[in-house]
Each structure stands twice: as structure tokens, then as C-alpha cells.
C-alpha positions in Angstrom: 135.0 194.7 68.7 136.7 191.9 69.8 134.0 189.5 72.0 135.9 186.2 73.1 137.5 187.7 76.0 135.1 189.6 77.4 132.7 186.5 77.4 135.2 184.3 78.9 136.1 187.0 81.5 132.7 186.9 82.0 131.8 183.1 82.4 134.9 182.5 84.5 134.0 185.0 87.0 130.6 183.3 87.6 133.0 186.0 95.0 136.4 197.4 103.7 137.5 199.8 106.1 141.3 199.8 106.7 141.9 198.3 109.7 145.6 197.5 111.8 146.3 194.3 112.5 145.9 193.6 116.1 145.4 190.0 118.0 142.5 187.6 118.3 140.0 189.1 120.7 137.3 187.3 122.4 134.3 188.4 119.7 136.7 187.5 117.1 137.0 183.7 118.5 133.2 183.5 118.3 133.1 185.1 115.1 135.2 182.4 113.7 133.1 179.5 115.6 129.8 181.0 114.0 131.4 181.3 110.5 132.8 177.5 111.2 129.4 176.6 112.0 127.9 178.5 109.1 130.1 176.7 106.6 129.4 172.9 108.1 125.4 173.9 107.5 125.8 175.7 104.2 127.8 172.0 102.3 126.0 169.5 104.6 122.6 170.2 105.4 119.2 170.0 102.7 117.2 173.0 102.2 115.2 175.1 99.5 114.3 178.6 99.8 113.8 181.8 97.8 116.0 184.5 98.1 116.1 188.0 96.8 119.4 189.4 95.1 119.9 193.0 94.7 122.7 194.8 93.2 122.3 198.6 92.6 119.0 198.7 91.0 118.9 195.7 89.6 116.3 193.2 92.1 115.8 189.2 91.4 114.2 186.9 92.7 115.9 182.9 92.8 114.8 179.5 94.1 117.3 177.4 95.8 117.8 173.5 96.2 120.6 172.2 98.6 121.2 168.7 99.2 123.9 167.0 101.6 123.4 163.7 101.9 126.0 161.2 102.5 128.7 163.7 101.7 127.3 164.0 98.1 126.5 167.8 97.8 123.9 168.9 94.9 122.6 172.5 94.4 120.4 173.7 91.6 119.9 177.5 91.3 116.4 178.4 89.4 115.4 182.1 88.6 112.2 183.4 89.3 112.2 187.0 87.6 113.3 187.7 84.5 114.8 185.2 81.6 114.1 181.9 82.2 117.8 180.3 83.8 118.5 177.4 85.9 122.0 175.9 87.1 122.6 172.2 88.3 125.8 171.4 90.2 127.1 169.2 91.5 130.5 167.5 92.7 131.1 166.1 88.9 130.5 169.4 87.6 128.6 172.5 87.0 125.4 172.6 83.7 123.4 175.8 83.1 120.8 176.6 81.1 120.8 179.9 80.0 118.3 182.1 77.2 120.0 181.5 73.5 121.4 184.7 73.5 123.8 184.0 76.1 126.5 180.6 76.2 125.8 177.3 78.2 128.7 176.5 79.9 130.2 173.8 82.1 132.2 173.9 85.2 135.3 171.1 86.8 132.3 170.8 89.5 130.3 172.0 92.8 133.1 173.5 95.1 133.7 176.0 92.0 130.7 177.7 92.5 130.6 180.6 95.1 127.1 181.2 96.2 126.2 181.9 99.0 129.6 182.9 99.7 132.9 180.9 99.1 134.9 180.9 102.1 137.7 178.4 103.1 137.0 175.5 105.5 140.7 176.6 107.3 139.4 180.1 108.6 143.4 180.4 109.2 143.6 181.1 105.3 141.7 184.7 106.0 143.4 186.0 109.1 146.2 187.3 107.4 144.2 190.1 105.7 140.4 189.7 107.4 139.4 190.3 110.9 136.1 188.7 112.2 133.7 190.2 114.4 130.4 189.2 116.4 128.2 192.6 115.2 125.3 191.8 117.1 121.4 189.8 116.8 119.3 190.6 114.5 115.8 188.8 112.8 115.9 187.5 108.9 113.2 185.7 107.1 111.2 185.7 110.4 114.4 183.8 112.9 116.4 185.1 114.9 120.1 185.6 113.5 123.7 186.6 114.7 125.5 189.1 112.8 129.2 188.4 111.7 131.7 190.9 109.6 134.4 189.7 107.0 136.6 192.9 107.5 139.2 193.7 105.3 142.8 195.1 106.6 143.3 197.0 103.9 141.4 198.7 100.8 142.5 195.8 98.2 139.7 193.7 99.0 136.2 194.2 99.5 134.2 192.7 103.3 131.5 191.2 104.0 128.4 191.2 106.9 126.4 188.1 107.4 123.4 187.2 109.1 123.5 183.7 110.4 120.6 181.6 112.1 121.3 181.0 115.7 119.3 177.8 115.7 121.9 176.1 113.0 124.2 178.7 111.2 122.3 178.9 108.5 123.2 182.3 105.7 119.7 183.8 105.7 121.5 187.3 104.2 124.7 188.5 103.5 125.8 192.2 102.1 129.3 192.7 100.1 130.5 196.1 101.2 132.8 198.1 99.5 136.1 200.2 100.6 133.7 202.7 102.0 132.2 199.9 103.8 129.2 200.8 101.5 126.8 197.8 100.6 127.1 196.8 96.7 125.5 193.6 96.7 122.8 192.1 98.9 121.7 188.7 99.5 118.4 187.9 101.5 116.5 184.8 101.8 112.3 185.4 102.8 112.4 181.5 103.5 114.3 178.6 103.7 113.3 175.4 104.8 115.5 172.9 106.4 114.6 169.0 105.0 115.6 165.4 106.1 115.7 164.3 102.4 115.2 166.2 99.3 113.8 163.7 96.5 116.6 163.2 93.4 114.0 164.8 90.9 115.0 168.0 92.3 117.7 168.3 90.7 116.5 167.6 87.2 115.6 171.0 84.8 112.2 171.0 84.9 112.2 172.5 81.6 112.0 171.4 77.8 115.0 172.5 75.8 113.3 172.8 72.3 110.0 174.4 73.8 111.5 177.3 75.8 114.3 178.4 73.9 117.4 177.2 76.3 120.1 175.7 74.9 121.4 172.7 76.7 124.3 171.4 77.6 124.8 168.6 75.7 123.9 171.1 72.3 126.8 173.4 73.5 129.5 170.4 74.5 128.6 168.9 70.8 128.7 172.9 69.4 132.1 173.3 71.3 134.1 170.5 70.4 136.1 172.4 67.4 137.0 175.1 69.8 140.7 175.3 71.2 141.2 173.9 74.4 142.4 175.1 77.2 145.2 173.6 79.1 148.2 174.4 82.0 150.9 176.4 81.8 154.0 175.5 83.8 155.7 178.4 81.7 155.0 181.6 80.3 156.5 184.9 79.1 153.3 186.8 80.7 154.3 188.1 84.1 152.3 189.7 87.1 154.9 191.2 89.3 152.7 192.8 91.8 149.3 191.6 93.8 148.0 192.8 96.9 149.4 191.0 99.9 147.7 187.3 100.7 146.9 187.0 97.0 148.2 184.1 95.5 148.3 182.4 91.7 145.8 179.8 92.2 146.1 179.0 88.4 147.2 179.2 84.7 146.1 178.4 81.7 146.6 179.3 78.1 144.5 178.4 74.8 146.2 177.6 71.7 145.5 178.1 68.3 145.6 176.3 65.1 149.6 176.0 64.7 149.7 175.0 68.4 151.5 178.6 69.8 149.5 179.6 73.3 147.3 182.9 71.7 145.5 183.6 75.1 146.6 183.4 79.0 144.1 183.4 81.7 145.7 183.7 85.2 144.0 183.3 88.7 145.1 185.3 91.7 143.3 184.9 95.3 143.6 185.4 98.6 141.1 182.3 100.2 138.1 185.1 99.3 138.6 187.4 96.9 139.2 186.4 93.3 141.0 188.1 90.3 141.4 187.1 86.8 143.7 187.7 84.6 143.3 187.5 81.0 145.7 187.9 78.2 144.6 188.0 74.2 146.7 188.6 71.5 144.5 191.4 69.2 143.4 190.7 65.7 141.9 193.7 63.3 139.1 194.4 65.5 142.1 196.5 67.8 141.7 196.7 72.0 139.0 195.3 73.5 138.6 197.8 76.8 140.8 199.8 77.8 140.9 202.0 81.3 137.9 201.4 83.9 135.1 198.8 83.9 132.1 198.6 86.4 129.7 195.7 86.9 128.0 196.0 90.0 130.5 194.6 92.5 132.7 193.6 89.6 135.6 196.3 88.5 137.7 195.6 85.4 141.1 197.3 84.1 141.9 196.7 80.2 145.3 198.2 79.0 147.6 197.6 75.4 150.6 196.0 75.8 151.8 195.5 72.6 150.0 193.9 70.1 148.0 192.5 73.4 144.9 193.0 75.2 145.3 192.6 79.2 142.2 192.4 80.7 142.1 192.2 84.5 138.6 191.1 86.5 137.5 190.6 90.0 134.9 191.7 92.7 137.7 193.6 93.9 138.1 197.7 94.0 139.0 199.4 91.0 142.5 200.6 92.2 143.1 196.5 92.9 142.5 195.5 89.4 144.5 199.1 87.7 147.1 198.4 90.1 147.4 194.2 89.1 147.4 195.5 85.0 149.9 198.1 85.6 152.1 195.1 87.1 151.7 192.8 83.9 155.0 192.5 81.7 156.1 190.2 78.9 159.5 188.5 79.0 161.7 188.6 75.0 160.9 184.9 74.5 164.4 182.8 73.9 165.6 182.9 70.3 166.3 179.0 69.3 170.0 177.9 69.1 171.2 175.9 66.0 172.8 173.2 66.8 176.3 174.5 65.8 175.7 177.3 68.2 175.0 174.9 70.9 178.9 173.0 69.9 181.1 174.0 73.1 
């Protein structure tokens, strides 16, 4: 089977009820200034906490390490259950350490990563396709919280509810519902601590690479180097002609191969919440990697054969979003070279 796209579809993805639109209401004004208020606390406040992560019947338990001093943001993300796995970003980039069996991987920096949630400083970004509403109080991790709903216009994207701590905006939970408005993901801290300082050693693995089994990042930058690279594209024959409305190409980038021809095409489409990739693999003996539906959790996938190519589509998105993107995916007849006597007027 062929394995490098599926990993990569992977790594790079490591973020409703229909509803008309109408006009801003009064709870949706406070929605937006609690959500404003939980974003400012989230990148610039220092905190630690354990949470609890549940997705279907998978339950883990993390540790969490926030630091926002002078503007210099710092997270490191340690589990407690299961494999030993810790990830250390920050604004120069993002290292994990992850069991053997799995790849180390590093990131262009902090404001990729999407935990607790990713959402846009400009609120403006969402209105198009969200509404916001003030659900009510409630009481997380022993405080006293207000409850806000992400919801979704339309069935393309998935919403969200999230429980905020009056005292500072703080997430202490948030659930990712489905088109149902069903919950598929959950997210609850049992305590969270906020700090005046949180000491620099915080942020260093506390763990020795050779004695645990982790590989590093340093041995998978140095085991990397003789891989292709990945870089722009400002051109391409791939084309996506169709996305759900407010989505948006956010990126492009293609890998090239020995004789320097782009082999693979990974395209990002998103709509300030929701994010879908786009992958595109030219297939080798091993034949199609997937093809028809994919479920992860929250995660959906669409593969299809185009060709002699593999189109992969991901995103915590429904599954008729990510069929729908695929079915949309064409490939322009690249231009045939001119001699130069052809090109004589």
C-alpha cells in the first residue's frame, strides 16, 4: 500500500444545524465579546492544567503548559495516558516527541497549532458562515463558566460549544458537534491554574531520548535531510473548482522528485475555522491509496483515481464536504513546448 500520503495527510492535519442568515442580535454581540475575551486569555495569559480529551471511545488524559509573557507565547503539550508523547511550541516553531513507531515532525511555529481551538483574532472572518450565541452559565472544573455556540449556517462545516470562565475567559471545555449538532469531540479541563510566571524549564522535555525510546528532533531533521522538499506553487495543472462558500486556498505546495518535475500537491482550503487538505500523489505499483469514505473521529476523508493519481481529500469537516471537494478536483492537459521555429511569426 502506498504509506507517504496518508502519513503526511496525517501530520499536516495535526481544527451544525442549518441555520438562515439573519442580523446581529443582542446575545450575539456578547457572544462575540466573550469569545474576544476568550482569545486575549488563551495567547497571553500563563497557565498549566490537565485536561481530559475524549473522542468516541477513545479517553486521554494531557498536561498543559502556557506561557505569555512579553508577547512571547510557549505551550508544551505532555500526555499522561497512554504512549509516552510531548509537544514544545513555540513562535519559532513546533518539536514533538513521539513513540518510534510514529514520525517526529516540525512545524513553521506556535500560531500553527490549533489547540484549544483556532479561531481568528477578527471574529468578522466567521460571520459570513457562523452565528454566535450566549447559551447560558454553567460550572467546569469547579468555576463558574458562560456558555457560547460556534453555529454553522450550513451543513459544510462542523460548530462548536464552549464553556468559558466568567472570572477571565478562560476555555475550561469545549465540544465539536457535528451536522446533527451531535458532540464528536470533547475537551474538559479538571484544573487549570492561572500563574504570574512560569519558570523557562517548563518548557524543556523532561525526558531522555535514548532511555525511553522517543526519537528527537534533531535525529529526524538529520534523518530527513535526503528527503524532497517541499516548496510553493504559484502554478499548477491540479484544480479545485468547487469549495463550500467562505472557504478559501490558504496555501500550495508541491514536492518534487529526483528529475525536479512536482510528483505530489498538497493544497489548503479554509474558511477562518475549518480546515481542508488537499493532497495529490502520483501512484506507483502499490495502485490507490483509499478510495471512497474515511472516518477518524471528527476527521472525514474522501480518496478517488484520477488517472494515474491518487486525490486524497482531509478535514474535520462532514463527509459530504470532503466527497463533494474531490468530486470537484480536475487536471488541466499541461502545454506541449514550442520549438523555436514554431514560435517564428
Amino acid at each position: 500500500m502506498n504509506q507517504p500520503l496518508l502519513r503526511y495527510a496525517l501530520l499536516a492535519i495535526i481544527a451544525g444545524v442549518y441555520r438562515p442568515a439573519d442580523s446581529a442580535s443582542p446575545s450575539a454581540d456578547e457572544a462575540k465579546q466573550w469569545l474576544e475575551r476568550m482569545i486575549q486569555s488563551t495567547q497571553t495569559l500563563n497557565y498549566e492544567g490537565t485536561f481530559i480529551y475524549i473522542q468516541g471511545p477513545h479517553v486521554e488524559a494531557m498536561r498543559l503548559v502556557h506561557s505569555g509573557d512579553k508577547g512571547e507565547r510557549k505551550k508544551r503539550l505532555m500526555s499522561l495516558t497512554g504512549p509516552l508523547r510531548e509537544i514544545v511550541a513555540t513562535s519559532e516553531g513546533v518539536v514533538c516527541l513521539l513513540p518510534k513507531q510514529y514520525t517526529t515532525f516540525t512545524s513553521s511555529g506556535l500560531r500553527q497549532t490549533r489547540f484549544p481551538i483556532s479561531i481568528p483574532s477578527e471574529l468578522s472572518r466567521l460571520e459570513g458562515q457562523y452565528d454566535f450565541e450566549v447559551v447560558g452559565q454553567d460550572r467546569t472544573a469547579g468555576v463558574d463558566t458562560q456558555v457560547v455556540a460556534i453555529v454553522p449556517r450550513d451543513g459544510w462545516r462542523y460548530g462548536y460549544r464552549l464553556w468559558l470562565d466568567r472570572r477571565n475567559g478562560m476555555l475550561l471545555r469545549s465540544v465539536l458537534l457535528d451536522e446533527r449538532g451531535l458532540p464528536i469531540e470533547q475537551l474538559m479541563f479538571t484544573d487549570l491554574q492561572i500563574k504570574q510566571h512560569i519558570d523557562e524549564a517548563a518548557f524543556k522535555t523532561s525526558v531522555a531520548t535514548e532511555r525511553t525510546g522517543l526519537t528527537s528532533a534533531a535525529q529526524f531533521v538529520a534523518g530527513a535531510a535526503s528527503s524532497p522538499a517541499s516548496a510553493p506553487l504559484s502554478q499548477s495543472v491540479w484544480k479545485v473548482a468547487r469549495v463550500p462558500p467562505g472557504f478559501e486556498k490558504t496555501s500550495h505546495y508541491g514536492v518534487a522528485g529526483a528529475s525536479g518535475q512536482t510528483l505530489n500537491e498538497h493544497l489548503v482550503f479554509a474558511d477562518g475555522l475549518a480546515t481542508v487538505s488537499v493532497f495529490v500523489e502520483r501512484l506507483g505499483q502499490e495502485g490507490t491509496l483509499l478510495e471512497g469514505r474515511s472516518q477518524l473521529g471528527a476527521m472525514n476523508a474522501f480518496g478517488v483515481r484520477l488517472e494515474d493519481y491518487q486525490i486524497l481529500v482531509v478535514g474535520e469537516v462532514p463527509a459530504d464536504t470532503v466527497q463533494a471537494i474531490a468530486a470537484s478536483v480536475s487536471r488541466e492537459p499541461e502545454p506541449i513546448p514550442q520549438s523555436s521555429e514554431e514560435r517564428k511569426p
